[in-house]
N, C-alpha and C positions, 0 to 999 in steps of 0.2 A: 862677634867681631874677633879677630887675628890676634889679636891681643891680650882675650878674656884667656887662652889657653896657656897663658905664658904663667904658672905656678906663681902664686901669691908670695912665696919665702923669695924668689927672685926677683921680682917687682919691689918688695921690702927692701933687697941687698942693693939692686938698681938704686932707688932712694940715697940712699944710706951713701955710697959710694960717691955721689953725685952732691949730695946737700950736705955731707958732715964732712968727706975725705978731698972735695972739691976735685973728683978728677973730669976730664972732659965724656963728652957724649963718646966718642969713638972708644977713650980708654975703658969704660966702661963696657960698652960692646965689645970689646976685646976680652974682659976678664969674665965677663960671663958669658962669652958665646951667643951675642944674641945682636941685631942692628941697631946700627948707631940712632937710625928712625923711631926704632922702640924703644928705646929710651930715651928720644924728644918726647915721645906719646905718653910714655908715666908720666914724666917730670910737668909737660904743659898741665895733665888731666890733676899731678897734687895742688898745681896753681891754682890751677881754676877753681879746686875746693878749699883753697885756703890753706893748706898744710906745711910746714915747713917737719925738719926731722922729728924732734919733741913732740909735736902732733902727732905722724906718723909712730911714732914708739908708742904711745900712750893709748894706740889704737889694737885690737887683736884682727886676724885677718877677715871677718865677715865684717867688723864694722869698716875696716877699711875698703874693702870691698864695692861694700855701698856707698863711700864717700865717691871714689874715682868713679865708677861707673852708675851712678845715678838713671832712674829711668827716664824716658822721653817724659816729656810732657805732653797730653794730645792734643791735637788739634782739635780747634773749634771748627761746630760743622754747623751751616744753617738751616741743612735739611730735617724733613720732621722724618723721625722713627716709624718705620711699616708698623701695622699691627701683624708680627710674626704668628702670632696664639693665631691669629684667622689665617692665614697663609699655612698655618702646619694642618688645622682640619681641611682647610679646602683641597691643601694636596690629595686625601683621600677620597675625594670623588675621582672619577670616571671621566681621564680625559684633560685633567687637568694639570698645566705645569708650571713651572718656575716661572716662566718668558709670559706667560698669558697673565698670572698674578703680577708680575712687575710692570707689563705694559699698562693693567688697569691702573695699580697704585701712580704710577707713571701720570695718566690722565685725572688721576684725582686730585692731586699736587698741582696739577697747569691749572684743574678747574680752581682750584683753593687760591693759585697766583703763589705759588709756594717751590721751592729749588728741591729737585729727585735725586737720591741716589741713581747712578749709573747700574746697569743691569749686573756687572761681577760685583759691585759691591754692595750692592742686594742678595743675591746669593753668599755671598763670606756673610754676612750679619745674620744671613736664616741659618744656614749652616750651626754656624758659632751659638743659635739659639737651640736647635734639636742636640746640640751637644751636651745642653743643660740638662734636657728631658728623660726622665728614667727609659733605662735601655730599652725598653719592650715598646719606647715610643719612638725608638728607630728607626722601626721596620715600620713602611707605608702597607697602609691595608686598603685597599679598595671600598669602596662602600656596596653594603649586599655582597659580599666574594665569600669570606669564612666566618664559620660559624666553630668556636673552640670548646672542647667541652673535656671534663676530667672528676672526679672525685676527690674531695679535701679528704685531708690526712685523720681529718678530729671527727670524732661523729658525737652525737648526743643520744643519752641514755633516756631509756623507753620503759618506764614500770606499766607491768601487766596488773592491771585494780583487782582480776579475781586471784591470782596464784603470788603475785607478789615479785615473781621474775622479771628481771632487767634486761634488756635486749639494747643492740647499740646502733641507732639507726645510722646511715651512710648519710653522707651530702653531695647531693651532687650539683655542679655549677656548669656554664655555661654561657660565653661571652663571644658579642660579637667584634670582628677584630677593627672596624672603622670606627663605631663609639665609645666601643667597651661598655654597651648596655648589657647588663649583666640579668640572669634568671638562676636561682638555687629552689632545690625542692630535697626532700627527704626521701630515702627508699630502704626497705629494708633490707636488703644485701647489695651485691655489686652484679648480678649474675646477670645474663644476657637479657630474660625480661625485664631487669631494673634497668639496666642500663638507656635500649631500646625506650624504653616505657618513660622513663624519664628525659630522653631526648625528644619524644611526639609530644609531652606537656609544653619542652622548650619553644620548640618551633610554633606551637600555639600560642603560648603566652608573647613570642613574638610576631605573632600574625601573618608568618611570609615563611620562604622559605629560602637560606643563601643557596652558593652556588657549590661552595663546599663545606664539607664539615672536618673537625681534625680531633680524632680522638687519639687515647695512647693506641699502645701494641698492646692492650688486653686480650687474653686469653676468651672472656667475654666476647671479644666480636670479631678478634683476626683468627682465623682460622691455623693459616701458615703464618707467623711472624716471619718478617725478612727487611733488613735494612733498606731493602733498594725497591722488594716486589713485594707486599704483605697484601694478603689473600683473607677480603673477609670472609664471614661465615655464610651462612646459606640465608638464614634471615636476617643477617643485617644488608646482606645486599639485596634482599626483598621490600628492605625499609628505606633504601636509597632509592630503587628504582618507583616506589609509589609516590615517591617526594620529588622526582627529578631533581635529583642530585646526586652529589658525588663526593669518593670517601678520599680521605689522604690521611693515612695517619701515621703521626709523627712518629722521627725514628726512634729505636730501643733505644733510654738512658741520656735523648737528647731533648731535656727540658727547654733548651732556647727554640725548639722548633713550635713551642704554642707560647712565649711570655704572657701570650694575653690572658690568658687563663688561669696560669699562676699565679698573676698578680692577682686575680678576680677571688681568686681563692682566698689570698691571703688577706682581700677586704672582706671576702664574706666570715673570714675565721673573728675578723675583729668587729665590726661592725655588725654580724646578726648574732654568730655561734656566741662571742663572747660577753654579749648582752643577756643571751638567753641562759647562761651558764647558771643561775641559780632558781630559775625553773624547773619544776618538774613535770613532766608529758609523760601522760596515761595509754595517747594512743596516735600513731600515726600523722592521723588527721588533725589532731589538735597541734601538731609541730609544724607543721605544712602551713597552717593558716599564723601561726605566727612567725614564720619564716618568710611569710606572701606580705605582709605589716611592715616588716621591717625592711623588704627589701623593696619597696615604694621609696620606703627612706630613703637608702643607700644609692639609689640613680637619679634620687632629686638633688644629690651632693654637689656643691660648685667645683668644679674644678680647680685644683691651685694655681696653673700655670694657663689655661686654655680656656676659654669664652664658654659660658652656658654648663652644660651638666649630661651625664649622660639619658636622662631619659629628652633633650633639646638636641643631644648629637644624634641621638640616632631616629628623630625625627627627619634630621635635615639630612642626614649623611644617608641610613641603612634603609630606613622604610620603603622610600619610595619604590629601591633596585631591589627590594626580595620579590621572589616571586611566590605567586599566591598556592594556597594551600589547594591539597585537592578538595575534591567535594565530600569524599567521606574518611575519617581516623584510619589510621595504620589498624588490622587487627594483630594482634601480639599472637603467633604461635609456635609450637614447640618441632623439631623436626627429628626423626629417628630413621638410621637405617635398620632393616629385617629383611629376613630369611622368610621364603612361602614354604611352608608345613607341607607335609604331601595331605594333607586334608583340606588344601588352596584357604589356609586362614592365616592370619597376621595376629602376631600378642601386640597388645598394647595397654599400659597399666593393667595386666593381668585381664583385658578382654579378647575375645577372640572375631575379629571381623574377617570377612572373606573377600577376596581376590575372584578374578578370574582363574579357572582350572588351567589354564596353558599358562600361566607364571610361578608352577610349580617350582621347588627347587631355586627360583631367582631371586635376587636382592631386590627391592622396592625401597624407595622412600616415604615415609609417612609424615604429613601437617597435619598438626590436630590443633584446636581453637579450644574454648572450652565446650563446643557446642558439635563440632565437625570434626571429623575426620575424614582425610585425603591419603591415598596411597597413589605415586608416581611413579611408571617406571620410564627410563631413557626423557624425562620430564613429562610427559605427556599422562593427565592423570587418568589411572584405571580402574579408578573405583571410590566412591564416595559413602562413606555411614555419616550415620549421627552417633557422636560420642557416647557409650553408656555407660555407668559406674558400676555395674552388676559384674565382680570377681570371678572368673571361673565359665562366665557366660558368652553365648554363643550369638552373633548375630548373621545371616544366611541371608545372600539374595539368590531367588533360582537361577537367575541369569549367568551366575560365573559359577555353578555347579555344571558337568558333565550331564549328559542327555538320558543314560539311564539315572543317575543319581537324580534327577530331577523328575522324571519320569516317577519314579519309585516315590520321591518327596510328597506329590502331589496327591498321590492317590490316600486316602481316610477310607476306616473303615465303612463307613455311613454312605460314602462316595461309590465305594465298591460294589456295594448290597444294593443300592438305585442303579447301580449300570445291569447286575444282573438281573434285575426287575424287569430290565427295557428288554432281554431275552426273553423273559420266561420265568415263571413260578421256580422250576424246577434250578433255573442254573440259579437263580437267587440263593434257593437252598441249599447247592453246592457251595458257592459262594460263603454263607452266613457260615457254616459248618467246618470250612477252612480256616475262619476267621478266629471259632469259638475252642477249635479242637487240637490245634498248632500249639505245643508246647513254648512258642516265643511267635510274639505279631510278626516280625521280620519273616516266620515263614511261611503264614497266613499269604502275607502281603503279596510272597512271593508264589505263591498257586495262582493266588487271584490272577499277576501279571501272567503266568502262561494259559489261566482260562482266556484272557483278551487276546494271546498270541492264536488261541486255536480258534477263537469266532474271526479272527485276518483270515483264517486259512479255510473255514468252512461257513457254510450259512447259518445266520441265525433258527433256523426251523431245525437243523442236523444235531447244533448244540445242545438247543434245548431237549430234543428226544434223548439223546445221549445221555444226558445229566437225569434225565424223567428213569433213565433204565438203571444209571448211577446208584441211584436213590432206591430206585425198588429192590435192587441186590445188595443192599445196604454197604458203596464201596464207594460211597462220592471224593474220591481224590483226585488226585490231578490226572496220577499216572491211568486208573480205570475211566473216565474217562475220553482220553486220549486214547487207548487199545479200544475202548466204544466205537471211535469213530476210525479208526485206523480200519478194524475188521466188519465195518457196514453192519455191525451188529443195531444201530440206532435204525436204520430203514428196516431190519426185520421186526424189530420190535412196533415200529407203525404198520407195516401191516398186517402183521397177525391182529394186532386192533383192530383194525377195517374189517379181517375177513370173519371177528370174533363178534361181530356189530350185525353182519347176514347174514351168518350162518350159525348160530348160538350152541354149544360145546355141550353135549349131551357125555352125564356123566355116569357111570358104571364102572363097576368093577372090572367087566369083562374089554373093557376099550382102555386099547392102550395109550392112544393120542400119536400127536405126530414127532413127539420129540422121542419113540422109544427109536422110528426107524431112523430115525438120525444116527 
């Protein structure tokens, strides 16, 4: 009121001037500046509380204060009170608002035979009640919409039983933002498979799955942090897409962008962590199962202010709107970018798997599982092994080797010595001789591949005579016989045979044969 602004020490003087000095309303407005009206308005307001000067003196300015201006009295109402606690969860479904809750409460009162708030003063009275509500119960959450997840500040200590080392396992939480059905589990670091690994237990242990999820800007799963555009990682947006969903995470350093979750935290600090505080865990799994104990408890809690609890809200509110899991678990893997070797192979934990030979020199992507590995390039994968642990070792498919390199790979000495078999006694011989008399296999190998170059180019019958004349002039290499068959030396040598068969070579001193007139 117009009135309340007018300084207490003048309101006192007004008094004073009026009740001890007896001058009139105007003089008074005159000497202090102010309407003759406002100074009917102290003087009726000291009446009406009884006060004459001596009152007035013996009072300091807050208690006089509260004499003159007295609060309203309220009015008496005969309408019955909404149940707001239902009105504040129901707003969080899907659909539903203000004017549809008030029209029911509306028809519940006429069924009762009972007088309604009007529809503004059903909202001032919801209002005035969410104003009570801790802040994080502000913000309207849809039911099934986000799913908030974060790691608490405190973790709990891990004694190793053989060595005696204490490790500090992480907590991680997880709430959803229409019930605030809450899920915590242990991990041993923060790092992308914890994270990950501990958001697929979430979504399980809640059976469904929302529509978003809102974690920080961890380095863990945003790739690019960015206040406005944050770019996750490669598998966490692998983890979104098998769950149909989708990621929003909150921005750097703005804690009010998940309340729900900080609050979650701050019960599960108090309600599990600091129950457990004089425990001691030997190993993982035994903190997990009394962490899964305790936090049955903590969602049977009654609410203080709001009807039921949260493992009843997020019956009625979240289960129904998640959407179902898929049919098989997220698999957890690792991703690496690499460089193709000019020996078309990829390192990975120090193994060496291969590529196809045309993505020499290129960058690829590598997934590996603990069972698989994948290499992609431009996404489209090029190539699949199975993981091995073996350091230093080699794994080869012929198919993404080069056509001599495979060529060459295939052929075994054992291999080689049956194909010259299928010629002939003789190239066999050749054959076994290059195999046994090569300083290094690799050059064995490599006769053997031009004895197959030269049976492409001549008949099996020509080979084998050749290698048969090889062998008798004791020269069986590649290069003699190769000059065997280049100078038709192999055809004279059959038939001197033929004509040595009918006509039998009579021998004396005095015959010279036919090789002198050559």
């Amino acid at each position: 009121m117009p009135t309340k602004r007018v300084p207490m020490r003048r309101i006192r003087e007004a008094l004073r001037l009026h009740l001890q000095a007896g001058l009139s309303y105007t003089e008074v407005g005159r000497a202090l500046k102010i309407s003759k009206s406002g100074v009917g308005k102290f003087v009726s307001l000291a009446r009406v509380a009884g006060l004459d000067w001596e009152g007035v003196q013996a009072l300091s300015d807050e208690e006089l204060e509260a004499r003159l201006y007295r609060p309203p009295l309220p009015r008496s109402s005969h309408q019955l009170e909404p149940d707001f606690g239902y009105v504040h969860q129901e707003l969080k479904r899907p659909g539903v608002t203000l004017m549809l809750l008030w029209e029911e409460y509306t028809r519940a009162m006429a069924d009762a035979g009972q007088p309604a708030y009007k529809y503004t003063s059903f909202c001032v009275k919801y209002r005035a009640f969410a104003q009570c509500q801790k802040r994080s119960m502000r913000q309207v959450h849809i039911g099934g919409e986000k799913l908030f997840v974060d790691y608490a500040g405190a973790t709990v200590p891990i004694v190793d039983p053989l060595t005696g080392e204490i490790s500090a396992a992480q907590i991680f939480v997880a709430t959803l933002g229409a019930s605030s059905y809450t899920f915590a589990c242990a991990t041993p670091r923060q790092t992308t498979a914890d994270w990950i690994g501990a958001q697929v237990r979430a979504l399980e242990y809640f059976g469904g799955v929302p529509k978003l999820i809102v974690p920080d800007q961890t380095r863990s799963l945003i790739k690019h942090p960015d206040r406005y555009d944050p770019v996750p990682n490669r598998l966490y947006e692998e983890f979104a897409q098998h769950y149909s969903t989708a990621i929003l995470a909150a921005r750097p350093a703005h804690p009010k962008d998940k309340p729900k979750v900080e609050a979650a935290v701050l019960l599960v600090e108090r309600w599990i962590l600091a129950r457990l505080r004089n425990r001691r865990f030997f190993s993982l799994g035994e903190l997990n199962g009394a962490i899964a104990e305790l936090l049955e408890e903590l969602n049977q809690r009654p609410f203080k202010k709001l009807p039921g609890c949260r493992r009843s809200a997020f019956e009625h509110l979240d289960a129904p709107l998640l959407q179902p899991l898929p049919p098989r678990r997220f698999v957890i893997s690792r991703w690496k970018q690499v460089k193709v070797n000019i020996d078309y192979h990829v390192e990975f934990e120090g193994h060496y798997y291969s590529v196809p030979h045309r993505f020499v020199g290129q960058r690829l992507e590598l997934r590996a599982t603990d069972a698989l590995l994948e290499c992609f390039a431009a996404n489209q994968r090029v190539a699949c092994h199975t993981v091995s642990p073996v350091r230093g070792g080699f794994t080869t498919e012929a198919d993404h080797m080069p056509a001599s390199h495979r060529a060459h790979r295939e052929w075994t000495p054992a291999k080689l010595i049956t194909w010259g078999k299928r010629i002939g006694a003789s190239t066999a011989a050749v054959v076994s001789w290059q195999l046994k008399h090569r300083p290094h296999p690799e050059q064995g190998y490599r006769a053997c591949l031009g004895m197959m170059a030269l049976a492409r180019r001549y008949t099996d019958e020509r080979l084998e005579a050749a290698c048969e004349r090889a062998m008798a002039i004791r020269a069986p290499t590649l290069r003699s016989v190769t000059n065997i068959l280049r100078s038709g030396l192999d055809r004279q040598g059959a038939l001197l045979t033929a004509s040595a068969c009918a006509h039998p070579v009579i021998e004396h001193e005095n015959v010279r044969g036919p090789d002198y007139y050559h």
